[in-house]
C-alpha positions as CSV (number, residue, x, y, z in Angstrom):
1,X,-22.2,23.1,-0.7
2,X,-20.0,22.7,-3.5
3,X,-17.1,24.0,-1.4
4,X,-17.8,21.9,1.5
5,X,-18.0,18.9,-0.8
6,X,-14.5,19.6,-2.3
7,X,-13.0,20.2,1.7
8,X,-14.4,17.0,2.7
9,X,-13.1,15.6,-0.6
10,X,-9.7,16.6,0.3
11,X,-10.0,15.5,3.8
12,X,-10.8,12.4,2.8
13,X,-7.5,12.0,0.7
14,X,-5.1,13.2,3.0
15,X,-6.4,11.0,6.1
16,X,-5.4,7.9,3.6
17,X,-2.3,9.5,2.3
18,X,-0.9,11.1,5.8
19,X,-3.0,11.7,8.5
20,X,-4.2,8.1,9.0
21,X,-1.4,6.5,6.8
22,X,-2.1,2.7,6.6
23,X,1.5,1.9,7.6
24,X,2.4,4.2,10.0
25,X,-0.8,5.4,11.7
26,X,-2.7,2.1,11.9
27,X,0.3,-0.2,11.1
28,X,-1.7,-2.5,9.1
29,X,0.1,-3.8,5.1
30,X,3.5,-4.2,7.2
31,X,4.1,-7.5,6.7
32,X,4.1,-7.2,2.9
33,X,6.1,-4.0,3.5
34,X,8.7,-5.4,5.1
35,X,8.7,-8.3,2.2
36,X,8.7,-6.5,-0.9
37,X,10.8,-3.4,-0.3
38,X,14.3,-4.9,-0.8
39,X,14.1,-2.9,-4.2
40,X,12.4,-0.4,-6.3
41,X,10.5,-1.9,-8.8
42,X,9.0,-4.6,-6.8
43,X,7.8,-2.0,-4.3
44,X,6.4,0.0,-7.2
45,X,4.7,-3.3,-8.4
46,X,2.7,-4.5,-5.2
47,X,2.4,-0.6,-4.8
48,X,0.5,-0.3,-7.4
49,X,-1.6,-3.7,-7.4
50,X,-2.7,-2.6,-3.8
51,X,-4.1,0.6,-5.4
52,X,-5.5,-1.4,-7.9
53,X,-7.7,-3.9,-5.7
54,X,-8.5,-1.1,-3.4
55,X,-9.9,0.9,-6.5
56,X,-11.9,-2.1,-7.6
57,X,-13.1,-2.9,-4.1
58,X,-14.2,0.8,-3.4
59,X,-16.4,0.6,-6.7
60,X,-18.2,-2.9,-6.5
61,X,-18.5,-2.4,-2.7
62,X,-19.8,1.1,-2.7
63,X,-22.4,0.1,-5.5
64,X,-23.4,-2.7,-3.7
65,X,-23.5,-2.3,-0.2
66,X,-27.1,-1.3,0.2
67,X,-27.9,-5.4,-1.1
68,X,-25.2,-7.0,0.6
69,X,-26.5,-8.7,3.0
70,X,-25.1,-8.0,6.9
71,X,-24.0,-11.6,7.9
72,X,-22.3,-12.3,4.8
73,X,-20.7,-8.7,4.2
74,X,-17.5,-10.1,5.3
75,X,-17.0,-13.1,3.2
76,X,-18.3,-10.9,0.2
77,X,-15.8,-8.7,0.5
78,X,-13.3,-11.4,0.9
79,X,-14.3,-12.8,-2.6
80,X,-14.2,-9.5,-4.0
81,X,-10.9,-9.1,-2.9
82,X,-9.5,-12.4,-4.1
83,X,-11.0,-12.0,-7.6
84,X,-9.0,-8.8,-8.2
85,X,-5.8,-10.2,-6.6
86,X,-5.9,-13.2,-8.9
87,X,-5.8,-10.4,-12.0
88,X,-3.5,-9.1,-10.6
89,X,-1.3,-11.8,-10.2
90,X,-2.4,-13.2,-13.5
91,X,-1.0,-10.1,-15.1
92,X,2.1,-10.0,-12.9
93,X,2.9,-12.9,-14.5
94,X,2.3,-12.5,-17.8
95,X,3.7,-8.9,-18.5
96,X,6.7,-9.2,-15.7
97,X,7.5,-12.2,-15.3
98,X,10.8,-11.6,-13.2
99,X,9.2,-9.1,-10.7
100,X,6.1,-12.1,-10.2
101,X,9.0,-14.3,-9.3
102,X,10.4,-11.7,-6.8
103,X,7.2,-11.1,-4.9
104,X,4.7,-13.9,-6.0
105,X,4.5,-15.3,-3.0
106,X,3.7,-12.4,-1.3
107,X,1.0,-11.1,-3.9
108,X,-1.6,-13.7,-2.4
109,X,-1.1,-11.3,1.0
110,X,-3.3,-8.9,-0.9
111,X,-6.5,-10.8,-0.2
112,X,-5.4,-10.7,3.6
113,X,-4.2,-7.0,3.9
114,X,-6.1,-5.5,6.6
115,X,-5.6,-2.2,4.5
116,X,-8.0,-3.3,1.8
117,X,-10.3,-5.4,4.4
118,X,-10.4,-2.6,6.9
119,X,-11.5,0.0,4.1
120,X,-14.3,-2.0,2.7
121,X,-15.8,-2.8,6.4
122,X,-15.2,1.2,7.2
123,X,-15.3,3.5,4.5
124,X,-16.4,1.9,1.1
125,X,-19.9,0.1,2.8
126,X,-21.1,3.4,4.5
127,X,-20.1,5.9,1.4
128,X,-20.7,6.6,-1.9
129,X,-18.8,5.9,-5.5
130,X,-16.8,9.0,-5.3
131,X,-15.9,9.4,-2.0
132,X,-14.7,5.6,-2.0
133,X,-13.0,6.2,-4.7
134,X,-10.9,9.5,-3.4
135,X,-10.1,7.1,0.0
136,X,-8.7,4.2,-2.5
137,X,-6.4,6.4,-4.1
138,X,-5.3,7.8,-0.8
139,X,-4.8,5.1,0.8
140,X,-3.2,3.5,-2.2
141,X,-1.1,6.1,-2.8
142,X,0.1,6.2,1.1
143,X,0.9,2.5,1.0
144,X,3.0,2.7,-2.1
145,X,5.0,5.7,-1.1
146,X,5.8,3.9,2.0
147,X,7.1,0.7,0.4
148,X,9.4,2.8,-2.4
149,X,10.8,5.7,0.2
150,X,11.7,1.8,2.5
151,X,13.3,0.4,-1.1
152,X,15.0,3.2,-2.3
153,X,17.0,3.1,1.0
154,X,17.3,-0.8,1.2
155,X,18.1,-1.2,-2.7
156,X,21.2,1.7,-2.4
157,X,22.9,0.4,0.6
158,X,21.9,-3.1,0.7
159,X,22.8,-3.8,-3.3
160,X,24.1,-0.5,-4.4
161,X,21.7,-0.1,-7.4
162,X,18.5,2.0,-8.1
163,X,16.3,0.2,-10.0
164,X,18.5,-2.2,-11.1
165,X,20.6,0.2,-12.2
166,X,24.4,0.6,-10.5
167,X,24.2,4.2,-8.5
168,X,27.1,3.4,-5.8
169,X,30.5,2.9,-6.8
170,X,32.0,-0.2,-7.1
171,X,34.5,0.1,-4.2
172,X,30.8,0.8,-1.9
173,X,30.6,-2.3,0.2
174,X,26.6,-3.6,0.5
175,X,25.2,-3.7,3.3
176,X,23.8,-7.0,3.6
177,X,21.5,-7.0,6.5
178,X,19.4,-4.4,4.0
179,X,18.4,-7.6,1.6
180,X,17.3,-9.2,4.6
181,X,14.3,-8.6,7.1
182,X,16.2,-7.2,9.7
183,X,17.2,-4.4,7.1
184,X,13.4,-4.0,6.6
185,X,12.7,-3.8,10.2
186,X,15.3,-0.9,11.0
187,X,14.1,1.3,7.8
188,X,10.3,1.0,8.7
189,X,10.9,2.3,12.4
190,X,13.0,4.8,10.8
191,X,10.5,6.2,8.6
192,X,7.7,5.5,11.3
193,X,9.7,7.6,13.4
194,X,10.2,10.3,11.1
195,X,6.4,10.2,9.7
196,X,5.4,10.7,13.1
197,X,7.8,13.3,14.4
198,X,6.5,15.3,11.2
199,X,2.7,14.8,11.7
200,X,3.1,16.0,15.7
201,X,5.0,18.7,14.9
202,X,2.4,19.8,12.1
203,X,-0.1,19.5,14.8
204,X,1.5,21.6,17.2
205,X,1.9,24.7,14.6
């Protein structure tokens, strides 16, 4: 049993984190992907405040969803949501204050990402703590991945930097259509492509 339980564990966490990636399989987050990827650190920053709302849903939600009531699961969740976004944002702002001025007005998306919404209605209200737990980080960790492998690409060519850091010469000329959401468009269907290409040929060995 205890084997079973650590397969089904491990299942769990690759589904979110390749098999049914929230980007690429389901192509749900993409508008804040395409937003916040023009560099590193602010992809690593709404990276990791998706994984932390989606860690604080899958806990209050699991633990609760045998008293939340049916007709008002979906504003509950909604409210759970916000509250977390809000700290999240809160702290955004008062720890990095320059990467909250990048991508505030994008943080807010958070309480609308259908990644977050979409777990809570189909994962975290029908499971327990743990198993809600292993999908967050999964699915966290498959967003964020997503959104820096998209920056790193878009931060080289389209500013020639690396986390603010200069990485191309200075006789490289930028690429501006990579700053811009054009740029963001063409990387994502790359690495759509390529995610996919990978997964069916995985299938077919």
């Amino acid at each position: 049993m205890s084997s079973l339980t650590k397969t089904d564990n491990f299942k769990i966490f690759v589904n979110g984190l390749w098999r049914d990636h929230p980007v690429v399989s389901m192509m749900l987050g993409v508008c804040s992907a395409l937003a916040v990827s023009n560099r590193v650190d602010n992809a690593l920053a709404m990276g990791a405040g998706v994984i932390f709302v989606l860690l604080a849903t899958a806990i209050l939600i699991s633990l609760l969803r045998k008293i939340i009531p049916g007709r008002v699961r979906m504003i509950t969740y909604m409210i759970v949501i916000a509250t977390f976004v809000i700290v999240v944002d809160l702290t955004l702002k008062a720890l990095f204050p320059d990467i909250s001025q990048a991508i505030g007005p994008y943080v807010g998306l958070i309480i609308t990402n259908c990644i977050i919404m979409g777990r809570a209605e189909a994962f975290y209200s029908q499971n327990g703590l743990g198993k809600s737990l292993i999908d967050a980080v999964g699915n966290g960790f498959g967003y964020t991945y997503t959104l820096v492998a998209i920056a790193i690409v878009r931060e080289l060519l389209g500013f020639g930097t690396l986390l603010g850091i200069q990485i191309m010469p200075e006789s490289f000329t930028t690429w501006v259509v990579m700053a811009m959401a054009p740029g963001a468009f063409f990387v994502l269907s790359i690495f759509i492509w390529i995610v996919r290409a990978l997964s069916k040929t995985g299938e077919e060995a």
